[in-house]
mmCIF file of the N, C-alpha and C atoms, coordinates in Angstrom:
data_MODEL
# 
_entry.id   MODEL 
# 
loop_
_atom_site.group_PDB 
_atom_site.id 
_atom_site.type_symbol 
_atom_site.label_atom_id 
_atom_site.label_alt_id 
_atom_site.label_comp_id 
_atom_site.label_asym_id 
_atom_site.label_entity_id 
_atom_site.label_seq_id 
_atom_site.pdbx_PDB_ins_code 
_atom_site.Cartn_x 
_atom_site.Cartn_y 
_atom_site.Cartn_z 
_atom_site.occupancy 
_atom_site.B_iso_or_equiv 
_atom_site.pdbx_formal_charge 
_atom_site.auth_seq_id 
_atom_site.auth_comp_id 
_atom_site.auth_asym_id 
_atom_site.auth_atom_id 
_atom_site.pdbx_PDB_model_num 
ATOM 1   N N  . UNK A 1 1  ? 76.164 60.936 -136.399 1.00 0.00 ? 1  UNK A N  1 
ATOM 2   C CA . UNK A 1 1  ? 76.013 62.231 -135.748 1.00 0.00 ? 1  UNK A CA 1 
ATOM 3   C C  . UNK A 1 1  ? 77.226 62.489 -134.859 1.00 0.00 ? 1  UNK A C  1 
ATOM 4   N N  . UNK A 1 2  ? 77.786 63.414 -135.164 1.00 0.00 ? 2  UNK A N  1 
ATOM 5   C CA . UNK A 1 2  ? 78.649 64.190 -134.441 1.00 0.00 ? 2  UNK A CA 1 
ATOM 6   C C  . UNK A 1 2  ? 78.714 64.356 -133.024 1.00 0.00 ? 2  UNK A C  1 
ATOM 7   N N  . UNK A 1 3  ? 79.326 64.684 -132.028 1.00 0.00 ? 3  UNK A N  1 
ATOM 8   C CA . UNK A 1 3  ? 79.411 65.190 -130.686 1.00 0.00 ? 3  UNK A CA 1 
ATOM 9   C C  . UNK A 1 3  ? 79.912 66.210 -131.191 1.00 0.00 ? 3  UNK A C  1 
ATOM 10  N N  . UNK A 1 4  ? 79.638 67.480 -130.280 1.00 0.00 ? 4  UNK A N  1 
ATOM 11  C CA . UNK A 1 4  ? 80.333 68.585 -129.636 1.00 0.00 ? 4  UNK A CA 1 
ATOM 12  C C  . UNK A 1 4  ? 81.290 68.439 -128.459 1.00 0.00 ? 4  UNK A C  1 
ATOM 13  N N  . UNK A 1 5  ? 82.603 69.441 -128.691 1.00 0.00 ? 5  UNK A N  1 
ATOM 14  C CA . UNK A 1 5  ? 83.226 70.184 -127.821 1.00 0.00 ? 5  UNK A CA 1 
ATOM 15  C C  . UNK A 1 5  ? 83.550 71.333 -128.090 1.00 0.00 ? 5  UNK A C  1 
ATOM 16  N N  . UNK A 1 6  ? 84.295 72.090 -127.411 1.00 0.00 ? 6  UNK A N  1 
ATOM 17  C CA . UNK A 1 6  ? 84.835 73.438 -127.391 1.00 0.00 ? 6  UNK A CA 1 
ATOM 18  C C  . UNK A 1 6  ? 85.477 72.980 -128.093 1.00 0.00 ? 6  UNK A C  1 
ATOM 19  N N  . UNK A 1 7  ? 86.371 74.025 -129.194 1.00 0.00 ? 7  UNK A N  1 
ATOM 20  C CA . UNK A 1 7  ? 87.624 74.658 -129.916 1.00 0.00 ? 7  UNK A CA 1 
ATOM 21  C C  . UNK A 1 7  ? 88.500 74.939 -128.328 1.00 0.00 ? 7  UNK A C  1 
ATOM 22  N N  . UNK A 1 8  ? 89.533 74.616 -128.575 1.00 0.00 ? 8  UNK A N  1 
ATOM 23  C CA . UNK A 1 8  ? 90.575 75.425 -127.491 1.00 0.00 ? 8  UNK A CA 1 
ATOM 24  C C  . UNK A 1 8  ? 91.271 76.397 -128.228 1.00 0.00 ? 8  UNK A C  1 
ATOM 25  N N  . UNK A 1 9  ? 90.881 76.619 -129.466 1.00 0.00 ? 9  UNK A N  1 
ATOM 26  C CA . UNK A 1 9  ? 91.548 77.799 -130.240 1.00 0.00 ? 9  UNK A CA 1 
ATOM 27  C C  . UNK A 1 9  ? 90.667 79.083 -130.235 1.00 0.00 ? 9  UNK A C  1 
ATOM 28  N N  . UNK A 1 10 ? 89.703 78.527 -130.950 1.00 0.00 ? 10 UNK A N  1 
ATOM 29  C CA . UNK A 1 10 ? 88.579 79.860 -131.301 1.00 0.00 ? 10 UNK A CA 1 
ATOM 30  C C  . UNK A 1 10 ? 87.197 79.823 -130.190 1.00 0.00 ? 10 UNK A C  1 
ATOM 31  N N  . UNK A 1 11 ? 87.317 79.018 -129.355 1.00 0.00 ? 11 UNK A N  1 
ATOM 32  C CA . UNK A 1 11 ? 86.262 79.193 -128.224 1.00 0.00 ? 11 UNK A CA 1 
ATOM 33  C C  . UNK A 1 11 ? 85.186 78.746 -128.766 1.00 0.00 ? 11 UNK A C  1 
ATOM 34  N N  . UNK A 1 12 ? 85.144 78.023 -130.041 1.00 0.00 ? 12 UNK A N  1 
ATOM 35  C CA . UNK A 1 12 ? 83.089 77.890 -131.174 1.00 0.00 ? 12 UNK A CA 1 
ATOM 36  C C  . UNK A 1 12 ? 82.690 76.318 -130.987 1.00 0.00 ? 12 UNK A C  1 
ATOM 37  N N  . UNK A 1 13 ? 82.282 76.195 -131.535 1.00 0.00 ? 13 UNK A N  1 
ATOM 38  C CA . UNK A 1 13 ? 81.952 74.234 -131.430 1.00 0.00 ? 13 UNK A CA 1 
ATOM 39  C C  . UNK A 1 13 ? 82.900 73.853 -132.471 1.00 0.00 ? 13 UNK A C  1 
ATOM 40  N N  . UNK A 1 14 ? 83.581 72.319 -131.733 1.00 0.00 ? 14 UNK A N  1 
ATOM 41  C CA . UNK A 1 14 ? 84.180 71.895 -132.844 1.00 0.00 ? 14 UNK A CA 1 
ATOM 42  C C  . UNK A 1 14 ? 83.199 70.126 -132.820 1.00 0.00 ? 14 UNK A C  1 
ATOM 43  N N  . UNK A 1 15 ? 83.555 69.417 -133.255 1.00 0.00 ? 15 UNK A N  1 
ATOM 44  C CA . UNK A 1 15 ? 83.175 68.272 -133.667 1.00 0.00 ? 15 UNK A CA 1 
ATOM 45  C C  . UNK A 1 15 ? 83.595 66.872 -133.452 1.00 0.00 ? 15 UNK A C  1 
ATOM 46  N N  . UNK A 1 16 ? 83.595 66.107 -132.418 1.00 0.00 ? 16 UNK A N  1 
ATOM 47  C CA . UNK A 1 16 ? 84.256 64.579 -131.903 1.00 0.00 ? 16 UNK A CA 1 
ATOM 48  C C  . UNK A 1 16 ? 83.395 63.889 -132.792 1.00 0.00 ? 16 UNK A C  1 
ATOM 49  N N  . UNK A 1 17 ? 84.008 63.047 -133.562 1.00 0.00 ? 17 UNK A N  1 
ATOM 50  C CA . UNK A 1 17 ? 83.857 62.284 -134.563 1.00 0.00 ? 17 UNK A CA 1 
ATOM 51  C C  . UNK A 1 17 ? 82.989 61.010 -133.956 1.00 0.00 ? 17 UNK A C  1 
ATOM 52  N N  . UNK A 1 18 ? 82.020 60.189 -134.384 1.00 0.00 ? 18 UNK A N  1 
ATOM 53  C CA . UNK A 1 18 ? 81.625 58.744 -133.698 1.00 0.00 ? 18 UNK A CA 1 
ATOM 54  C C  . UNK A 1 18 ? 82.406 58.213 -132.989 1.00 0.00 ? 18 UNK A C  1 
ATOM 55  N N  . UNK A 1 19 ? 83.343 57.749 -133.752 1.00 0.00 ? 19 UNK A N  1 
ATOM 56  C CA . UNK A 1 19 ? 84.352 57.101 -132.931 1.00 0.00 ? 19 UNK A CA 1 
ATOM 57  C C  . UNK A 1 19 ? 85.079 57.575 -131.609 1.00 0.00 ? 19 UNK A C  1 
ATOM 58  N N  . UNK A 1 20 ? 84.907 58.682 -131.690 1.00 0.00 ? 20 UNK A N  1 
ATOM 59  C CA . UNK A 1 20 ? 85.271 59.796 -130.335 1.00 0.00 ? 20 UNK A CA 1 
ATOM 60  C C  . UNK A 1 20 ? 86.972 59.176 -130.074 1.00 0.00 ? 20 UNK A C  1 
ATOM 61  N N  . UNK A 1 21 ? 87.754 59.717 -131.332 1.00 0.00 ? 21 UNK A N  1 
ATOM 62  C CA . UNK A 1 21 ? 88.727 59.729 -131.765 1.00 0.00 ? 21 UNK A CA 1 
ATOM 63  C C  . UNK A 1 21 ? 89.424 60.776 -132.234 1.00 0.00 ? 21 UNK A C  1 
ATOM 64  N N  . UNK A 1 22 ? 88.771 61.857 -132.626 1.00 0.00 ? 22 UNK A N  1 
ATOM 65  C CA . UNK A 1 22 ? 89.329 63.284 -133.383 1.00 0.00 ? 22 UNK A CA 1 
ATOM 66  C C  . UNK A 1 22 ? 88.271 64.236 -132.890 1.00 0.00 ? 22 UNK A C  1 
ATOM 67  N N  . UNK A 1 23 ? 88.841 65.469 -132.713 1.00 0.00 ? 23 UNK A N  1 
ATOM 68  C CA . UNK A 1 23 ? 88.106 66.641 -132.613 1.00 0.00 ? 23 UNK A CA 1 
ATOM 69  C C  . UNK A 1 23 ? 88.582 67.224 -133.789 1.00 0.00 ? 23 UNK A C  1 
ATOM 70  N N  . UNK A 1 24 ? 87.460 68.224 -134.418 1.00 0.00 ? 24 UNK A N  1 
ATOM 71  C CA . UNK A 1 24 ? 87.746 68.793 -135.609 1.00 0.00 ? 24 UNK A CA 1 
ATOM 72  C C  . UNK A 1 24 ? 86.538 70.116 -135.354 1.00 0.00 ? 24 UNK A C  1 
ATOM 73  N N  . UNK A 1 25 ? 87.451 71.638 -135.460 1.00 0.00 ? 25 UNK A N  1 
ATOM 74  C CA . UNK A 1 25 ? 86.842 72.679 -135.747 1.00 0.00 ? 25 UNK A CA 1 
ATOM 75  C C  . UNK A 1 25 ? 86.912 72.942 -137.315 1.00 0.00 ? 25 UNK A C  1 
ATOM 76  N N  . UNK A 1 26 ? 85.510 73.106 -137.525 1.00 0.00 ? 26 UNK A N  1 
ATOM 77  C CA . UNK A 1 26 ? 85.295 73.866 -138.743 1.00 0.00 ? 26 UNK A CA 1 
ATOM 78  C C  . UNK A 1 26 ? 85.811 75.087 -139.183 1.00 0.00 ? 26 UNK A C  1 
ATOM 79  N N  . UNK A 1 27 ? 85.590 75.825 -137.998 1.00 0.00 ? 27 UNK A N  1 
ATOM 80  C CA . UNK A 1 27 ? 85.903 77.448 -137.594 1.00 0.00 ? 27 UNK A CA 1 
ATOM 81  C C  . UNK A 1 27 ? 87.401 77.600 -138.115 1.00 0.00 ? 27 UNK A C  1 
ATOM 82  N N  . UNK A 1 28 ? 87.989 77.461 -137.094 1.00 0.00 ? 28 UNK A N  1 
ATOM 83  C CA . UNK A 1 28 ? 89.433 77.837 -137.161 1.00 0.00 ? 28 UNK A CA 1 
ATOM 84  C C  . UNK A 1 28 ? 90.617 76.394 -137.755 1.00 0.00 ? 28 UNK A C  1 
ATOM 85  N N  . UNK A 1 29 ? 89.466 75.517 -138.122 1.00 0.00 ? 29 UNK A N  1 
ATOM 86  C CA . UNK A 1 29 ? 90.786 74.012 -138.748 1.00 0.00 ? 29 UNK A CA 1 
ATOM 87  C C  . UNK A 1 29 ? 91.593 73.395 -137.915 1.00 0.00 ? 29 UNK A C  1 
ATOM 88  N N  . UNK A 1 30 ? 90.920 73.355 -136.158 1.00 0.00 ? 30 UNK A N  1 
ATOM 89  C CA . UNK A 1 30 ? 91.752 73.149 -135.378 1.00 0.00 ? 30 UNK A CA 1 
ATOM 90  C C  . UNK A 1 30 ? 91.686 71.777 -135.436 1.00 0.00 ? 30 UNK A C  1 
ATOM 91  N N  . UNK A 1 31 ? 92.406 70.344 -134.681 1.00 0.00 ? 31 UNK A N  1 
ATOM 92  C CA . UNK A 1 31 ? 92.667 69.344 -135.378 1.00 0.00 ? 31 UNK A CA 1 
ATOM 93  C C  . UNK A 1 31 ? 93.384 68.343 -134.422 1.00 0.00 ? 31 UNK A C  1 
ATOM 94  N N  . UNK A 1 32 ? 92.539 67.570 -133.395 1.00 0.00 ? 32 UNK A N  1 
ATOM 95  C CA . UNK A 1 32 ? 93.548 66.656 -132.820 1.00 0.00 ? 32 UNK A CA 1 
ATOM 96  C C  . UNK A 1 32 ? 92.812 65.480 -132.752 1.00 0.00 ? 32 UNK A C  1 
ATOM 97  N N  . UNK A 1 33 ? 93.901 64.534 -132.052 1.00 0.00 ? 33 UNK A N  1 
ATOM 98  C CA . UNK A 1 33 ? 92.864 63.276 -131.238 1.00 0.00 ? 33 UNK A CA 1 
ATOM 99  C C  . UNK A 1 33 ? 92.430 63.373 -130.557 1.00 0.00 ? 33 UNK A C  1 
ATOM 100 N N  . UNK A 1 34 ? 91.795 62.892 -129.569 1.00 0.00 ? 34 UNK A N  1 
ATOM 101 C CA . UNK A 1 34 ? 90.595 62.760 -129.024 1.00 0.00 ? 34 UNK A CA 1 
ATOM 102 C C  . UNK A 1 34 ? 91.622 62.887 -127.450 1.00 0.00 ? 34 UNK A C  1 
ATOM 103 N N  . UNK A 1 35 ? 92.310 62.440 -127.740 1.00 0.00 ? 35 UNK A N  1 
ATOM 104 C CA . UNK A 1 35 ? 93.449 61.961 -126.234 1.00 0.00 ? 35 UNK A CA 1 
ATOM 105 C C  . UNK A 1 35 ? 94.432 63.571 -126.189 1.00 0.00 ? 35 UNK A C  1 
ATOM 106 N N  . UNK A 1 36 ? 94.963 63.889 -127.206 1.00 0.00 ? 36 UNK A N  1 
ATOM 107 C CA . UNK A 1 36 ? 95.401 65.054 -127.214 1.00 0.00 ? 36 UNK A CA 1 
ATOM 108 C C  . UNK A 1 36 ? 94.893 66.422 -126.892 1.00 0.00 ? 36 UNK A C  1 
ATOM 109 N N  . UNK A 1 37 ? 93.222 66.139 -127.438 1.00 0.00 ? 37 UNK A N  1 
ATOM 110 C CA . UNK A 1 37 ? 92.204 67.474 -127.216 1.00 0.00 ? 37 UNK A CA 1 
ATOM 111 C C  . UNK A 1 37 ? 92.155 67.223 -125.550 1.00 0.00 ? 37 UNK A C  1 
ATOM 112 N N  . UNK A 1 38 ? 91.931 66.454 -124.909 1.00 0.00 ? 38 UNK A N  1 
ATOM 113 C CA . UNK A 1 38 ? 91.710 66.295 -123.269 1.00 0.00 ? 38 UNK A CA 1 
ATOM 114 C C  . UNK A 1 38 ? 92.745 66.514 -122.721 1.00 0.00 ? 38 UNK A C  1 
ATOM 115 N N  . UNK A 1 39 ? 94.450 66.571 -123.166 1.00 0.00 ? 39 UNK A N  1 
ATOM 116 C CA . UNK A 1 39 ? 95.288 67.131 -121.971 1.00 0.00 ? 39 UNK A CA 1 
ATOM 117 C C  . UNK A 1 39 ? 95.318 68.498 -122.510 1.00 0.00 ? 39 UNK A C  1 
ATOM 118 N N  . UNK A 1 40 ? 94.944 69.392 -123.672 1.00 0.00 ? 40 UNK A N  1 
ATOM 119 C CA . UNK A 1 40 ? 94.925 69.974 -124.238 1.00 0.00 ? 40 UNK A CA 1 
ATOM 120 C C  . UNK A 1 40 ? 93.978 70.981 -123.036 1.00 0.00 ? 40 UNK A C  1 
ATOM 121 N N  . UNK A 1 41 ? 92.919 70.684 -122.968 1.00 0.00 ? 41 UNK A N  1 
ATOM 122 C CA . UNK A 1 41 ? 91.815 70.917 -121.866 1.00 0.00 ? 41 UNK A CA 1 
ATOM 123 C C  . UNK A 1 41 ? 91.737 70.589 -120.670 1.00 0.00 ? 41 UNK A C  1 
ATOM 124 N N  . UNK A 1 42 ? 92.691 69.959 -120.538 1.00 0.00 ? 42 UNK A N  1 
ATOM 125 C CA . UNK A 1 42 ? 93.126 69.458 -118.880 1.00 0.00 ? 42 UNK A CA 1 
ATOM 126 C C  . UNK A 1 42 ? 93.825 70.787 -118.442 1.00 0.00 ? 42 UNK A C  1 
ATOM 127 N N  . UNK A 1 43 ? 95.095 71.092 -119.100 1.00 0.00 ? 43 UNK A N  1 
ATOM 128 C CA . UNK A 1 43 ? 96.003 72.121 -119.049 1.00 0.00 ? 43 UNK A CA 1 
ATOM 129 C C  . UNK A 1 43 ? 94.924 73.359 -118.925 1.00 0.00 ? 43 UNK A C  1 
ATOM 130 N N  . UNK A 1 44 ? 94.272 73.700 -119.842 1.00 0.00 ? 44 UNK A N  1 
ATOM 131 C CA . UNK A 1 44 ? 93.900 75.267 -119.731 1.00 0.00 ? 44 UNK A CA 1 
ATOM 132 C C  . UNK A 1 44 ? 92.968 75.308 -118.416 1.00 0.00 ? 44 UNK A C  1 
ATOM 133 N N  . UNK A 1 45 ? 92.216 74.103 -117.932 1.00 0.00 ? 45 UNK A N  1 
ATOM 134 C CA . UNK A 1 45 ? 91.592 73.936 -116.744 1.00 0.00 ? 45 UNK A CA 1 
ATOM 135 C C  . UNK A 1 45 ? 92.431 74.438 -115.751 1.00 0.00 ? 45 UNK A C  1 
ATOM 136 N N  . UNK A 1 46 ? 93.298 73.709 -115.420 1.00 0.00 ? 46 UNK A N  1 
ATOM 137 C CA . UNK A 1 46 ? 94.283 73.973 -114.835 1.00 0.00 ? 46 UNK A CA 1 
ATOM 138 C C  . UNK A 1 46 ? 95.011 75.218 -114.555 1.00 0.00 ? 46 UNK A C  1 
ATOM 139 N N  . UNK A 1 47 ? 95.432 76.011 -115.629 1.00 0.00 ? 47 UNK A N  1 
ATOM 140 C CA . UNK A 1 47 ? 95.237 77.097 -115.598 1.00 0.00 ? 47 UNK A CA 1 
ATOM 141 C C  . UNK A 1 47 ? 94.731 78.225 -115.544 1.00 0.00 ? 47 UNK A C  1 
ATOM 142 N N  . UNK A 1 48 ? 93.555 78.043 -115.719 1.00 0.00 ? 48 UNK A N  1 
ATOM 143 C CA . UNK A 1 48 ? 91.569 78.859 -115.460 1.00 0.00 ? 48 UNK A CA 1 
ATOM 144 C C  . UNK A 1 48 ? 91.888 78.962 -113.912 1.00 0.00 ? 48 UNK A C  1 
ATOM 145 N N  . UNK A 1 49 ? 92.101 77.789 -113.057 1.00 0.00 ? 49 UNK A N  1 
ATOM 146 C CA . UNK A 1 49 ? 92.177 77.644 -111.612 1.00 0.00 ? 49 UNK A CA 1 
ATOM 147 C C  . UNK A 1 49 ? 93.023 78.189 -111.021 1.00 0.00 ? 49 UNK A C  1 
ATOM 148 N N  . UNK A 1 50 ? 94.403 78.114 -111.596 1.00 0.00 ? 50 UNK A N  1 
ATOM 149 C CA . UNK A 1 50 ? 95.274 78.783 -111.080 1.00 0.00 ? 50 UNK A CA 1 
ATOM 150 C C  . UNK A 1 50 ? 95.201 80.397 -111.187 1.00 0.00 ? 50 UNK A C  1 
ATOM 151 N N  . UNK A 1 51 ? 94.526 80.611 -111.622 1.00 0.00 ? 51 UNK A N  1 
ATOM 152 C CA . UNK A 1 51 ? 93.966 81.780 -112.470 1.00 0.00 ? 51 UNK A CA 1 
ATOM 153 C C  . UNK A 1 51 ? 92.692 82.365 -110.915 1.00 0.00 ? 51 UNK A C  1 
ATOM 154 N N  . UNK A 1 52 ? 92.031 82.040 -110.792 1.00 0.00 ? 52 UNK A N  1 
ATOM 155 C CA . UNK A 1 52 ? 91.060 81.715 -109.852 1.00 0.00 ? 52 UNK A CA 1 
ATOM 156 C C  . UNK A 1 52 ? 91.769 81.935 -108.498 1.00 0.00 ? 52 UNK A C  1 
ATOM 157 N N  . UNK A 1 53 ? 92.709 80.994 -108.368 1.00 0.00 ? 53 UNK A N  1 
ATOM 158 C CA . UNK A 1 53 ? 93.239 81.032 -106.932 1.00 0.00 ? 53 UNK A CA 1 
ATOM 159 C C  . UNK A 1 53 ? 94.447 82.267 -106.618 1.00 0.00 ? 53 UNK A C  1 
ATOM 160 N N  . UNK A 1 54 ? 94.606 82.675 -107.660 1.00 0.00 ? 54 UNK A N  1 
ATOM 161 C CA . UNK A 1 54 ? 95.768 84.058 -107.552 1.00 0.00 ? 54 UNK A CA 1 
ATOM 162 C C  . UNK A 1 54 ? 94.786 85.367 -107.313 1.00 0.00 ? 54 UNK A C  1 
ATOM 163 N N  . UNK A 1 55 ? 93.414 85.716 -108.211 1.00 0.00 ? 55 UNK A N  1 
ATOM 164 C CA . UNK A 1 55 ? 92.667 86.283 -108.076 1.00 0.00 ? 55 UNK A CA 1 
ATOM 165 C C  . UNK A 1 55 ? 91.791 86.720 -106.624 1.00 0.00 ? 55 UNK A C  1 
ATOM 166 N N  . UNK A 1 56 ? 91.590 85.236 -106.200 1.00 0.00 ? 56 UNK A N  1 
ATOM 167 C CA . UNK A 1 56 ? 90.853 84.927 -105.352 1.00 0.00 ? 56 UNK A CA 1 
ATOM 168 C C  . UNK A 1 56 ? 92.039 85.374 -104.122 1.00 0.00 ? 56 UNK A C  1 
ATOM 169 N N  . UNK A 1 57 ? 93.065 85.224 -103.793 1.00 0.00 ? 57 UNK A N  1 
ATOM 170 C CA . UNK A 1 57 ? 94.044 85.588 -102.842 1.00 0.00 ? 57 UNK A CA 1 
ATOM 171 C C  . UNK A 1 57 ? 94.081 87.187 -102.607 1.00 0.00 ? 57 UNK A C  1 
ATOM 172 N N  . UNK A 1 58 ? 94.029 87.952 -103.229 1.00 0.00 ? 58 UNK A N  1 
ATOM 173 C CA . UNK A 1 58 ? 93.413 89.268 -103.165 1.00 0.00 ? 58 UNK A CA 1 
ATOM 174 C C  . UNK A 1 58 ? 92.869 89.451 -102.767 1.00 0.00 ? 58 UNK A C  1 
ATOM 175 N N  . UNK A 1 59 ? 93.427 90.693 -101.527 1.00 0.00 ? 59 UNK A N  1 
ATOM 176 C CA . UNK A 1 59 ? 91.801 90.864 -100.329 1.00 0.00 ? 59 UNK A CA 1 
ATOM 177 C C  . UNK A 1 59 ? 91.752 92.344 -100.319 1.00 0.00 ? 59 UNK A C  1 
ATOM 178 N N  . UNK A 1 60 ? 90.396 93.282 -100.680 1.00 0.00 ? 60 UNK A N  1 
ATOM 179 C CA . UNK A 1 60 ? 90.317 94.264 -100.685 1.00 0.00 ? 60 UNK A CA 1 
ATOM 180 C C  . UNK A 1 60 ? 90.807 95.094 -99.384  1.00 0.00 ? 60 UNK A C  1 
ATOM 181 N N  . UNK A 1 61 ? 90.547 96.046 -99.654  1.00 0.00 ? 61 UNK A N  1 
ATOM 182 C CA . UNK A 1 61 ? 91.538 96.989 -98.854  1.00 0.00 ? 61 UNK A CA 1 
ATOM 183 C C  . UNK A 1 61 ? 90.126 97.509 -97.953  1.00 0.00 ? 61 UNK A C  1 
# 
């Protein structure tokens, strides 16, 4: 049985293999290791936040 994660491509479920070694979307054929999908998702975190904190610095009038 499979694990779930996010796609970082198409946003759908993709698939961590047993071994929790590969992610694999069905959807869009997206396609890494397991180590690659996490800085992969580290980064867009990262950027979600930074994202957050530029937003968040905005003070209505």
């Amino acid at each position: 049985m499979a694990l779930e994660a996010k796609c970082p491509e198409c946003a759908r479920r993709a698939d961590l293999d047993d071994d929790m070694k590969e992610v694999n979307c069905n959807h869009c054929g997206f396609h890494a290791l397991y180590d690659e999908y996490i800085e992969i998702m580290k980064g867009r975190a990262a950027v979600m936040g930074d994202d957050f904190q530029t937003n968040s610095d905005r003070r209505p009038f």
